[in-house]
Every structure is written in structure tokens, then in C-alpha cells.
C-alpha positions, 0 to 999 in steps of 0.5 A: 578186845578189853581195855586195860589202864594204868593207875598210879598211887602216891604219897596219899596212898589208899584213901576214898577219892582213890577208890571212887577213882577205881569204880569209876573207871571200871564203870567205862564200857569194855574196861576189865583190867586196871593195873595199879602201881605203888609209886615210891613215895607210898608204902613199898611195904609187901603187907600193907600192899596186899592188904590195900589190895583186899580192901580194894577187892572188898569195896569193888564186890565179888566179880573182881579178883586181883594179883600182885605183879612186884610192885603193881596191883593188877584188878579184873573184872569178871562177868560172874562172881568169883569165890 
């Protein structure tokens, strides 16, 4: 059964120990979903979400996808490349 965690993003927002954080986690042995969510203190701005979302995406490589669930970032992890 695949683990999933739990991450929080904070009045910091999207920055780069955030992302190596992300790639970390994601390199744990049967970790396949992440879940982000937005704490009130960042940006609770719809855009600015799904663009932290594709850069998200973009940084990770082609086997993830995401999908946003309110104010929650939900990441998966896929054996094959996705389009």
C-alpha cells in the first residue's frame, strides 16, 4: 500500500529548501502522494496556487502530475512518464 504525507506551506511560500523538502520525501521507498497544503499566512490566491503547482511539476520531472483539491496540492508519483 502506498504511503501518502502531509506537507504545510507557510508565510514562506514556494522557495527552494521547500522544493528539496518535496524531492526528498518523494525519494523515501513507497512514498507516491504528497499532499500540500496552503496555510492561511501564504497566498490563498487560486492562480498563484496552480502556478506553485506547475512549478512544482516542472522541478519534479515528467512522472508526476498534481491536482488541486480547495486549498490543497495533492502530488503523484507515477512509474511511467505522464503527458
Amino acid at each position: 500500500m502506498a504511503k501518502m504525507i502531509k506537507l504545510q506551506m507557510g508565510k514562506g511560500g514556494f522557495t527552494s529548501g521547500f522544493m528539496n523538502n518535496l524531492k526528498n520525501r518523494f525519494a523515501d521507498k513507497g512514498i507516491e502522494n504528497i499532499r500540500v497544503g496552503l496555510l492561511k499566512t501564504s497566498s490563498r490566491n487560486k492562480e498563484e496556487m496552480k502556478k506553485w503547482a506547475d512549478e512544482m511539476v516542472a522541478k519534479l520531472g515528467p512522472n508526476y502530475t498534481y491536482k488541486i483539491i480547495g486549498y490543497t496540492i495533492a502530488l503523484r508519483k507515477w512509474r511511467k512518464a505522464r503527458e
